[in-house]
PyMOL Python script that loads the backbone (N, CA, C, O; Angstrom):
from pymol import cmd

cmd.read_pdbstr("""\
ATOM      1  N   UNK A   1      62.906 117.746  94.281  1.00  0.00           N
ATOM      2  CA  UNK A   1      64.238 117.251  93.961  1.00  0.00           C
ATOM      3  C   UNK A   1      64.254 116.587  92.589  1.00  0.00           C
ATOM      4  O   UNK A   1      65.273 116.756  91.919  1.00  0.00           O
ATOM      5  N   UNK A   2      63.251 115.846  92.075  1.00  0.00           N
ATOM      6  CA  UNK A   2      63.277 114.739  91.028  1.00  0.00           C
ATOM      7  C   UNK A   2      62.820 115.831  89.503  1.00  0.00           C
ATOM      8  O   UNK A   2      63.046 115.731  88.297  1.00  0.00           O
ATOM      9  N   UNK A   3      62.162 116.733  90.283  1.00  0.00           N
ATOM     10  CA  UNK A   3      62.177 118.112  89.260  1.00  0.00           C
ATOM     11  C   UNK A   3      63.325 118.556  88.832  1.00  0.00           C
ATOM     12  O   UNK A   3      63.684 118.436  87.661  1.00  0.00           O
ATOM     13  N   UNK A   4      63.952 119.065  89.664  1.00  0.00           N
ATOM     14  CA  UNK A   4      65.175 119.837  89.662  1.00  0.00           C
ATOM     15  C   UNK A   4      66.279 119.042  88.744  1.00  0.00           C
ATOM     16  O   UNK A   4      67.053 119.459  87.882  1.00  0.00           O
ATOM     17  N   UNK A   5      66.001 117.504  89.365  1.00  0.00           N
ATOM     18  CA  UNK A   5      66.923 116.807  88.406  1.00  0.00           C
ATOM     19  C   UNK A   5      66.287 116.562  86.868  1.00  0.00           C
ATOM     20  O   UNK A   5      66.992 115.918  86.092  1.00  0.00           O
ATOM     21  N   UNK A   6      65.423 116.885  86.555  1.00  0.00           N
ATOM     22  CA  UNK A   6      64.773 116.774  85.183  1.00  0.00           C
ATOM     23  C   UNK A   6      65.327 118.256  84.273  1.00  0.00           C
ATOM     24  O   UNK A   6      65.705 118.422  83.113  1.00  0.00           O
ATOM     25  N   UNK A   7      65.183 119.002  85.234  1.00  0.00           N
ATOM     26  CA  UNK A   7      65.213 120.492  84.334  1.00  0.00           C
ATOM     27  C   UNK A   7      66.954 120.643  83.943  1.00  0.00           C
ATOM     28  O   UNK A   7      67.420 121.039  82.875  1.00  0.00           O
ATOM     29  N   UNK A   8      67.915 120.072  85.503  1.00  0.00           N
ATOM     30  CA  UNK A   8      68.869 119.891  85.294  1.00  0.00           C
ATOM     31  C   UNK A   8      69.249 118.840  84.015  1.00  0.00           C
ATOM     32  O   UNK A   8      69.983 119.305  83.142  1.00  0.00           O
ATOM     33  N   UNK A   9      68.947 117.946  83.923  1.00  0.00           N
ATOM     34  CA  UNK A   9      69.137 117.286  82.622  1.00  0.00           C
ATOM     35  C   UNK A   9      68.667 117.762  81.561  1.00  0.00           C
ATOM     36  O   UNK A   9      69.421 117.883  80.595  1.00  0.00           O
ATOM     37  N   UNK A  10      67.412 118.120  81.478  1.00  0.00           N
ATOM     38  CA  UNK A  10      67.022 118.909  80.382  1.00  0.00           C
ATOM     39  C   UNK A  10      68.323 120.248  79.681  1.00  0.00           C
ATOM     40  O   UNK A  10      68.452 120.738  78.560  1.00  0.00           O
ATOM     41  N   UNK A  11      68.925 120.406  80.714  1.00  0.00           N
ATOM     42  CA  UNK A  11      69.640 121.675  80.340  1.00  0.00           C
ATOM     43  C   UNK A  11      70.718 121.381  79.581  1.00  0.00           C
ATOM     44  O   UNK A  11      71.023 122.082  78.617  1.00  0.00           O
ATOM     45  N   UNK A  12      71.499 120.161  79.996  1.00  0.00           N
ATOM     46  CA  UNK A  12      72.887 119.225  79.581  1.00  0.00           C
ATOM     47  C   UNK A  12      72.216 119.139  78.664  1.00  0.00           C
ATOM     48  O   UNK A  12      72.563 119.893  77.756  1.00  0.00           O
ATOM     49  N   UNK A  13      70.952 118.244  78.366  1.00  0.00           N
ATOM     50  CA  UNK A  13      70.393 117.535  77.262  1.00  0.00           C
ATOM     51  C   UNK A  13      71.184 118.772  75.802  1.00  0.00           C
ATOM     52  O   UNK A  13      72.106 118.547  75.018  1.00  0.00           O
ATOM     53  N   UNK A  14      70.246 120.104  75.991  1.00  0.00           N
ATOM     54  CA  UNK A  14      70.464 121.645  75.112  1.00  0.00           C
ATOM     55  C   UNK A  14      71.892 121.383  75.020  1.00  0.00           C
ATOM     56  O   UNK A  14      72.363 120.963  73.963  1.00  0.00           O
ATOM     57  N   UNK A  15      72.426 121.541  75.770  1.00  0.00           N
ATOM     58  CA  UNK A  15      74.386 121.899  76.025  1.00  0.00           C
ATOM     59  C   UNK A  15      74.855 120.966  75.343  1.00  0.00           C
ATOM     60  O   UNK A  15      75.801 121.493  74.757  1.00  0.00           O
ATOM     61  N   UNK A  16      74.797 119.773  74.999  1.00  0.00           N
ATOM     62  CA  UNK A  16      75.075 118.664  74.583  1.00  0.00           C
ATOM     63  C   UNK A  16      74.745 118.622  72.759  1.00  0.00           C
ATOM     64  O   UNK A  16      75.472 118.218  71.852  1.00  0.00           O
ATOM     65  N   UNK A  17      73.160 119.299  72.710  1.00  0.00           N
ATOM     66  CA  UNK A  17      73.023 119.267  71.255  1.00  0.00           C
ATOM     67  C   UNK A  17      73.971 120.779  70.882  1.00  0.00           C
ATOM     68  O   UNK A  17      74.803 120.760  69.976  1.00  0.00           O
ATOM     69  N   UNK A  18      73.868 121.270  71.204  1.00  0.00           N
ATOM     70  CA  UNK A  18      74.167 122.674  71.002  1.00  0.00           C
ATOM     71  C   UNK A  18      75.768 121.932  70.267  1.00  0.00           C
ATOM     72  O   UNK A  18      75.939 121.592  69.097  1.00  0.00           O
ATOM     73  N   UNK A  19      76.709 121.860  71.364  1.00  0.00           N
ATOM     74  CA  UNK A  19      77.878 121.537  70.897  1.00  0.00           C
ATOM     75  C   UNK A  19      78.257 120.222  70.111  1.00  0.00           C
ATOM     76  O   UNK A  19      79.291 119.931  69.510  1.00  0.00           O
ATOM     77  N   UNK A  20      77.125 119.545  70.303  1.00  0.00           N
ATOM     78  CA  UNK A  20      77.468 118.561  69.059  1.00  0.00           C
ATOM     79  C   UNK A  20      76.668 119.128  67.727  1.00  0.00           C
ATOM     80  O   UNK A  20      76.336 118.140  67.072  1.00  0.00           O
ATOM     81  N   UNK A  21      76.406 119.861  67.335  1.00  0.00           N
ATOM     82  CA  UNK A  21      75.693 120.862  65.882  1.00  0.00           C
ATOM     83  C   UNK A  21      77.272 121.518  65.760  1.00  0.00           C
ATOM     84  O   UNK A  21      77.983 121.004  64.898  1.00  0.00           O
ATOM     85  N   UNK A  22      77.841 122.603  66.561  1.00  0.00           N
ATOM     86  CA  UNK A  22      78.899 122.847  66.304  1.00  0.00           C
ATOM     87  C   UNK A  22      79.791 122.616  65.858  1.00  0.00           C
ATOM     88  O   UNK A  22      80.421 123.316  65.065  1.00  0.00           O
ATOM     89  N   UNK A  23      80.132 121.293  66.374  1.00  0.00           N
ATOM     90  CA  UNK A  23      81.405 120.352  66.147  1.00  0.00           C
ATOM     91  C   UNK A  23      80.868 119.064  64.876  1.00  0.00           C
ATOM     92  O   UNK A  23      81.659 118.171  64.574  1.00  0.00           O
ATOM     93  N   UNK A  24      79.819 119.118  64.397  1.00  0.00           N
ATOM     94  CA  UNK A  24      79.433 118.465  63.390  1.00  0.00           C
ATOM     95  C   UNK A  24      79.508 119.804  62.519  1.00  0.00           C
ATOM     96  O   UNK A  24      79.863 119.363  61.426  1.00  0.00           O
ATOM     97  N   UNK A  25      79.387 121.086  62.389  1.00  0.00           N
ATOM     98  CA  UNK A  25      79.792 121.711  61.102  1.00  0.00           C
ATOM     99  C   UNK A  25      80.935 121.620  60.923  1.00  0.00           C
ATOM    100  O   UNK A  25      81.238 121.022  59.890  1.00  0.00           O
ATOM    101  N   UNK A  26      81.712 121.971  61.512  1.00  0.00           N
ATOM    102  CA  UNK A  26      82.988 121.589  61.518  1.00  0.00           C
ATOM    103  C   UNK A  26      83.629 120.508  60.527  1.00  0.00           C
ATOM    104  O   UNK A  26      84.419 120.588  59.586  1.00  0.00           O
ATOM    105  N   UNK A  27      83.037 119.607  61.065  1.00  0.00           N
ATOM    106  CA  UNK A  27      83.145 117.837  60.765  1.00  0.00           C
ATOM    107  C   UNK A  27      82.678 118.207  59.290  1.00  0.00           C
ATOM    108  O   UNK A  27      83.476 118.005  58.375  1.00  0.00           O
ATOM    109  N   UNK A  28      81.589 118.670  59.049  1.00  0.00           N
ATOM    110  CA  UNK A  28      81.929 118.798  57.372  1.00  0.00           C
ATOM    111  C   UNK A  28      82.369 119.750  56.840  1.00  0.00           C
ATOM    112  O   UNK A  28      82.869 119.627  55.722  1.00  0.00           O
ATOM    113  N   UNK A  29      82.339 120.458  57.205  1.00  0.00           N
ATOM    114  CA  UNK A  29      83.667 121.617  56.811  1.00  0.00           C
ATOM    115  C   UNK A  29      85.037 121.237  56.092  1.00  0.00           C
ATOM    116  O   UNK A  29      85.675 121.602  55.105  1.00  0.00           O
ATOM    117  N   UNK A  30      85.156 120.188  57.252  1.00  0.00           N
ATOM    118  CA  UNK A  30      86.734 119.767  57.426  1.00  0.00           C
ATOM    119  C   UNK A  30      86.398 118.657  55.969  1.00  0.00           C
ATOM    120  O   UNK A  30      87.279 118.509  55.123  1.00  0.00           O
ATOM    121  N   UNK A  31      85.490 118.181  55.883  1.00  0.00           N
ATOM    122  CA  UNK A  31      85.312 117.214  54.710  1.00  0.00           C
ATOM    123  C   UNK A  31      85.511 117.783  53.879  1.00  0.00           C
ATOM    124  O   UNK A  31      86.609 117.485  53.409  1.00  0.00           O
ATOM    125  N   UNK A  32      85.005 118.550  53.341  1.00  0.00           N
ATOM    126  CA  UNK A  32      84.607 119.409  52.594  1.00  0.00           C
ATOM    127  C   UNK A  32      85.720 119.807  51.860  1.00  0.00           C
ATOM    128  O   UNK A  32      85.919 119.775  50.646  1.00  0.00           O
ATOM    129  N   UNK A  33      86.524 120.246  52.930  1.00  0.00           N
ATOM    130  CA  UNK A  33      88.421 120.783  52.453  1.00  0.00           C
ATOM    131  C   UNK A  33      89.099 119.136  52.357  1.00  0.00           C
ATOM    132  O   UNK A  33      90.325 119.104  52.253  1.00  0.00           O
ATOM    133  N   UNK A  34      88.530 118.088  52.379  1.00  0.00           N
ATOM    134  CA  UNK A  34      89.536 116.961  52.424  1.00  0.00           C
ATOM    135  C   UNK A  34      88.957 116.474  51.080  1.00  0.00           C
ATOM    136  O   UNK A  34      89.883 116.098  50.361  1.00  0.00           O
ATOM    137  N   UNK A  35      87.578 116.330  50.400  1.00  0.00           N
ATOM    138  CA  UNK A  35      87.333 116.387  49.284  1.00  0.00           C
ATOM    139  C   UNK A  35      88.372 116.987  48.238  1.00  0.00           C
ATOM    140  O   UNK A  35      89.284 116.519  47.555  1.00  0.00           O
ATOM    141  N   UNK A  36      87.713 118.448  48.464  1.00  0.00           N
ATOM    142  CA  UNK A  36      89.175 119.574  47.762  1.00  0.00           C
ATOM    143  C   UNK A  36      90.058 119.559  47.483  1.00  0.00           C
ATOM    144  O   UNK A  36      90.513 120.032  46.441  1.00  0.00           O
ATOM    145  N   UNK A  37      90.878 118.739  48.727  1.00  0.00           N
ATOM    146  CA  UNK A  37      92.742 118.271  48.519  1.00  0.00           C
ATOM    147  C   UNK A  37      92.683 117.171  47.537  1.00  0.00           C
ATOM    148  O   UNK A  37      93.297 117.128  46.472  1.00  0.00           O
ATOM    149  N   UNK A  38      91.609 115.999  48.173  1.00  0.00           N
ATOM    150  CA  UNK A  38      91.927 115.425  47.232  1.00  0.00           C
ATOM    151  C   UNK A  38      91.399 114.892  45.715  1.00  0.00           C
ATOM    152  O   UNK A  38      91.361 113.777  45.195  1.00  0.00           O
ATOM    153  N   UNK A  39      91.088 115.978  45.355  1.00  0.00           N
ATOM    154  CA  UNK A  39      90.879 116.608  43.762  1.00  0.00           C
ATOM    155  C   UNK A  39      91.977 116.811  43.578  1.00  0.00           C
ATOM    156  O   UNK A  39      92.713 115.975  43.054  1.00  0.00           O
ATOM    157  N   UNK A  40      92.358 117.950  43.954  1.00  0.00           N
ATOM    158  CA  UNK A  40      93.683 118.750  43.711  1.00  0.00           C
ATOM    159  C   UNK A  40      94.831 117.718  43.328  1.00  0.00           C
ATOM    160  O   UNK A  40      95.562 117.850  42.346  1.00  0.00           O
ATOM    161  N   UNK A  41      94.912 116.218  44.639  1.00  0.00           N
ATOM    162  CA  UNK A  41      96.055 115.584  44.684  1.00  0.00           C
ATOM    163  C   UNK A  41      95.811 114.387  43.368  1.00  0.00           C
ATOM    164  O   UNK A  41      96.764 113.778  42.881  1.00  0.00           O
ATOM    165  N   UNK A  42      94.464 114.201  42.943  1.00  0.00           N
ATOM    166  CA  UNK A  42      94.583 113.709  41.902  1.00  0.00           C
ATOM    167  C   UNK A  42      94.442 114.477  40.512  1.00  0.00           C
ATOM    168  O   UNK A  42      94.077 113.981  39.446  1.00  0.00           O
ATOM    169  N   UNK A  43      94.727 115.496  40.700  1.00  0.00           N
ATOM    170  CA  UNK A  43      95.032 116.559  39.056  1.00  0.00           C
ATOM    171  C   UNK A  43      96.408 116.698  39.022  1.00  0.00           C
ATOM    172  O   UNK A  43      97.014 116.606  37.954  1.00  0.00           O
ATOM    173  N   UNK A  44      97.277 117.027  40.657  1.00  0.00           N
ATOM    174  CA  UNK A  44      98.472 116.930  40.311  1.00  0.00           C
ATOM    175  C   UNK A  44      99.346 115.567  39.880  1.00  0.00           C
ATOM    176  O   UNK A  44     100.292 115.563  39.093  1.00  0.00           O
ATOM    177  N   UNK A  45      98.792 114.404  40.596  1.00  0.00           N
ATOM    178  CA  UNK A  45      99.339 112.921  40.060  1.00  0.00           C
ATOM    179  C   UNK A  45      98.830 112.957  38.281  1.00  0.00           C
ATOM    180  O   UNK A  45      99.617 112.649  37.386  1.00  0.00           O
ATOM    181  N   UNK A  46      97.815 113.261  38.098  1.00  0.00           N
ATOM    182  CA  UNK A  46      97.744 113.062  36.728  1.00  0.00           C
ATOM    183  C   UNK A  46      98.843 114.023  35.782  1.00  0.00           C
ATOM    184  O   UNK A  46      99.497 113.553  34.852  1.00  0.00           O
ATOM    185  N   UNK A  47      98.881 115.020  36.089  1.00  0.00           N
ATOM    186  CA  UNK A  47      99.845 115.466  35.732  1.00  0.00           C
ATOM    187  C   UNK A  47     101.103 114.911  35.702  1.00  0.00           C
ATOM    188  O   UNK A  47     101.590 114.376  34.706  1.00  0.00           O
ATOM    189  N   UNK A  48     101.803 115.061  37.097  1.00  0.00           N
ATOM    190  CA  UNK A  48     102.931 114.096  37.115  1.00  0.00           C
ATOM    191  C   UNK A  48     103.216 112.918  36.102  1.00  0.00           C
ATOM    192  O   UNK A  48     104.356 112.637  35.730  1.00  0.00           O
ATOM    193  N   UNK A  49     102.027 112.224  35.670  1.00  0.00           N
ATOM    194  CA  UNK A  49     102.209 110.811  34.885  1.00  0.00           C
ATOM    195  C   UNK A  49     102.186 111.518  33.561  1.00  0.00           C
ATOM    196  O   UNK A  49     102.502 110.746  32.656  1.00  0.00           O
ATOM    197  N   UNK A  50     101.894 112.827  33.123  1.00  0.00           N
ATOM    198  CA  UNK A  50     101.874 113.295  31.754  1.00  0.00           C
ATOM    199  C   UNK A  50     103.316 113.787  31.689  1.00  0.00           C
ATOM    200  O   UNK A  50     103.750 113.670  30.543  1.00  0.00           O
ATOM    201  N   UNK A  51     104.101 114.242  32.449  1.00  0.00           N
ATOM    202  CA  UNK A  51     105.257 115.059  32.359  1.00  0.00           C
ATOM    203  C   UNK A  51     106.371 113.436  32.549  1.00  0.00           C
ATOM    204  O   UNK A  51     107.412 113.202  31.936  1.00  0.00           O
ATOM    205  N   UNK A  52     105.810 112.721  33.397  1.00  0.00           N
ATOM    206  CA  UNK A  52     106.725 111.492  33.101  1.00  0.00           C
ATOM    207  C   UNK A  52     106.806 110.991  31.992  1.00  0.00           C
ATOM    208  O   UNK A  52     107.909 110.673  31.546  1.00  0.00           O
ATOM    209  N   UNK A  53     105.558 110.785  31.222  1.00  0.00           N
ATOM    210  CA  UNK A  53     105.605 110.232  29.653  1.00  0.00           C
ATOM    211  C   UNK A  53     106.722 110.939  28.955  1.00  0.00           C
ATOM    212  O   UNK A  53     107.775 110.383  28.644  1.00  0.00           O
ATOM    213  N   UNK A  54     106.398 112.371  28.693  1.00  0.00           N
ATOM    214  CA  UNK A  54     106.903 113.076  28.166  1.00  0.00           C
ATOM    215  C   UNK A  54     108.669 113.269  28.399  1.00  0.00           C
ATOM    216  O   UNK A  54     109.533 113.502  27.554  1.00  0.00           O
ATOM    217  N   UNK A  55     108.741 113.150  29.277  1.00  0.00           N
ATOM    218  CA  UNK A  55     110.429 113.037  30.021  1.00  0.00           C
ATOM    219  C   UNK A  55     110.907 111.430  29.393  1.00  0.00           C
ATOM    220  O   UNK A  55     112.014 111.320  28.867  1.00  0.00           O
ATOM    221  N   UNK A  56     109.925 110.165  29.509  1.00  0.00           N
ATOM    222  CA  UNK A  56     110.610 109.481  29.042  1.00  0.00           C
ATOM    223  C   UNK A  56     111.143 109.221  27.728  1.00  0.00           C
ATOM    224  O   UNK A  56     112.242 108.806  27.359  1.00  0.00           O
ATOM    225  N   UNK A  57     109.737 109.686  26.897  1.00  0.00           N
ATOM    226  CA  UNK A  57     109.669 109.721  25.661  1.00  0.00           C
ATOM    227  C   UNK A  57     111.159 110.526  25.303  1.00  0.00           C
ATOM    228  O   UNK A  57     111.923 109.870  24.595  1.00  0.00           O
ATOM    229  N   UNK A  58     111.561 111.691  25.671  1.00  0.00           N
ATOM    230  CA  UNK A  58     112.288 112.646  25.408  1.00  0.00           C
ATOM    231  C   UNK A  58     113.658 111.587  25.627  1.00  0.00           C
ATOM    232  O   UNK A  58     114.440 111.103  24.808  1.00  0.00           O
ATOM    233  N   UNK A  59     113.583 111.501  26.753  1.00  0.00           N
ATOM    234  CA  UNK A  59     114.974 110.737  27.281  1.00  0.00           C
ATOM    235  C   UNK A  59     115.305 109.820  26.160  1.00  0.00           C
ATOM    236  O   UNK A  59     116.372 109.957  25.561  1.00  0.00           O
ATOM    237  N   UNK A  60     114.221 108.639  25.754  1.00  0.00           N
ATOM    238  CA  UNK A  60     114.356 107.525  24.482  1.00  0.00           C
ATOM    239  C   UNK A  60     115.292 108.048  23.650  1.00  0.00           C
ATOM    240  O   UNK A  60     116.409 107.563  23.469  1.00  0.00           O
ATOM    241  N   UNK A  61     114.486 109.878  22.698  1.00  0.00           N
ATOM    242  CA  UNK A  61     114.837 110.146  21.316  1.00  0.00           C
ATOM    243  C   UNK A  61     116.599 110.537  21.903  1.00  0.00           C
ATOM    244  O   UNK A  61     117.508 110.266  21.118  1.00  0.00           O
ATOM    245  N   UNK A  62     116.972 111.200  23.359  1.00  0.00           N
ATOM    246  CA  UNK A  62     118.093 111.410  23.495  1.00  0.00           C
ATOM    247  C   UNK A  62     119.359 110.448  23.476  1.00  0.00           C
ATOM    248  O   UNK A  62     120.468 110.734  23.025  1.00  0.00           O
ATOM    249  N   UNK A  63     118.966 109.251  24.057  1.00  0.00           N
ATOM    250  CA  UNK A  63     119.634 108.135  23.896  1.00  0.00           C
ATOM    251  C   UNK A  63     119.934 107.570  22.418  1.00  0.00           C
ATOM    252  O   UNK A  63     121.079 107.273  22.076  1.00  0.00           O
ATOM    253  N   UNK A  64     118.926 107.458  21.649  1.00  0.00           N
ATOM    254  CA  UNK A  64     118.750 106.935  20.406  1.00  0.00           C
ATOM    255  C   UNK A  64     119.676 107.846  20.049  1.00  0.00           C
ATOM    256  O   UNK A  64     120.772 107.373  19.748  1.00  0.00           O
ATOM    257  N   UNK A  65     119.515 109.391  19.978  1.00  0.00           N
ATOM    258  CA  UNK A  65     120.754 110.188  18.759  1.00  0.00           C
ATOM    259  C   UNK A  65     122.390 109.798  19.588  1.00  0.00           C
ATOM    260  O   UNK A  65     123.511 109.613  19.114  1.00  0.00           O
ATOM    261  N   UNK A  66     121.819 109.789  21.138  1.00  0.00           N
ATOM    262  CA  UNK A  66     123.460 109.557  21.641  1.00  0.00           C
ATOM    263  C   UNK A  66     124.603 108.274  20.962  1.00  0.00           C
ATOM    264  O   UNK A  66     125.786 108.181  20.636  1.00  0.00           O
ATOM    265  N   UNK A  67     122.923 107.122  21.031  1.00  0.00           N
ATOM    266  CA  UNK A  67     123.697 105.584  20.784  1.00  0.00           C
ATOM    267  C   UNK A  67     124.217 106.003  18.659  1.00  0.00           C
ATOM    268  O   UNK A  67     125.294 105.779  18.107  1.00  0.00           O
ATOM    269  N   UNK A  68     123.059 106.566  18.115  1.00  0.00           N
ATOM    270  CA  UNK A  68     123.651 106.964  16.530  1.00  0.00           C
ATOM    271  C   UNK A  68     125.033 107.635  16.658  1.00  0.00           C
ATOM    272  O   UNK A  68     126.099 107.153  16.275  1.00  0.00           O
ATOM    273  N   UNK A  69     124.873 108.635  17.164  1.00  0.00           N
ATOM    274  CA  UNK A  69     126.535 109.358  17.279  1.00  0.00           C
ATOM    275  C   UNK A  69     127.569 108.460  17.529  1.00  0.00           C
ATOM    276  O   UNK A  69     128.602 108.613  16.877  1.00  0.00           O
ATOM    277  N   UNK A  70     127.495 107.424  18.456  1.00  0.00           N
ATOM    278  CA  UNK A  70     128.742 106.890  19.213  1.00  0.00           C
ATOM    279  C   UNK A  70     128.749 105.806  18.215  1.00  0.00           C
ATOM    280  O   UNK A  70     129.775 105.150  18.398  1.00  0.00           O
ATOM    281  N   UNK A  71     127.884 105.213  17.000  1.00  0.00           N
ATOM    282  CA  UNK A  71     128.155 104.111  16.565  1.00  0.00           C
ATOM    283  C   UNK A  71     128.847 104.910  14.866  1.00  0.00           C
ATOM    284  O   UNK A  71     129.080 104.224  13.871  1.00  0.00           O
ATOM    285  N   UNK A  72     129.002 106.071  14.918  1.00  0.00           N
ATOM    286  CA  UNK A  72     128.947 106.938  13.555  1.00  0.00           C
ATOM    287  C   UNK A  72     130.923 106.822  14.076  1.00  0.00           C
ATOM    288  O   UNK A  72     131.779 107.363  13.376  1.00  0.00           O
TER     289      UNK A  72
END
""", "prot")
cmd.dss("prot")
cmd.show_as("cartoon", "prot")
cmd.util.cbc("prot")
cmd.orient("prot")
């Protein structure tokens, strides 16, 4: 009996690593792609803050000729 329950555990023991190896590739897998995004999400914010400069800058010179015109 105390056999049986050894080999029986022994077997869970396998079943147990088995699916935790599985579900740990996974686990970095999934990192792996969450790294990735967030590269991605900081190339697109950097961006964003270059196209904002640029929009404001733009907006300034538009105002400035608007406020010259209206004082002409």
């Amino acid at each position: 009996m105390l056999q049986h329950l050894h080999h029986f555990a022994g077997s869970k023991e396998s079943e147990i690593e088995e699916v935790s190896k599985v579900h740990y590739q996974d686990f970095i897998l999934i990192v792996d792609e969450l790294l990735s995004l967030l590269s991605d999400v900081n190339s697109l914010k950097s961006s964003l803050f270059d196209f904002n400069a640029k929009l404001q800058s733009v907006g300034l010179l538009l105002l400035s000729s608007l406020d010259a015109f209206i004082e002409a």
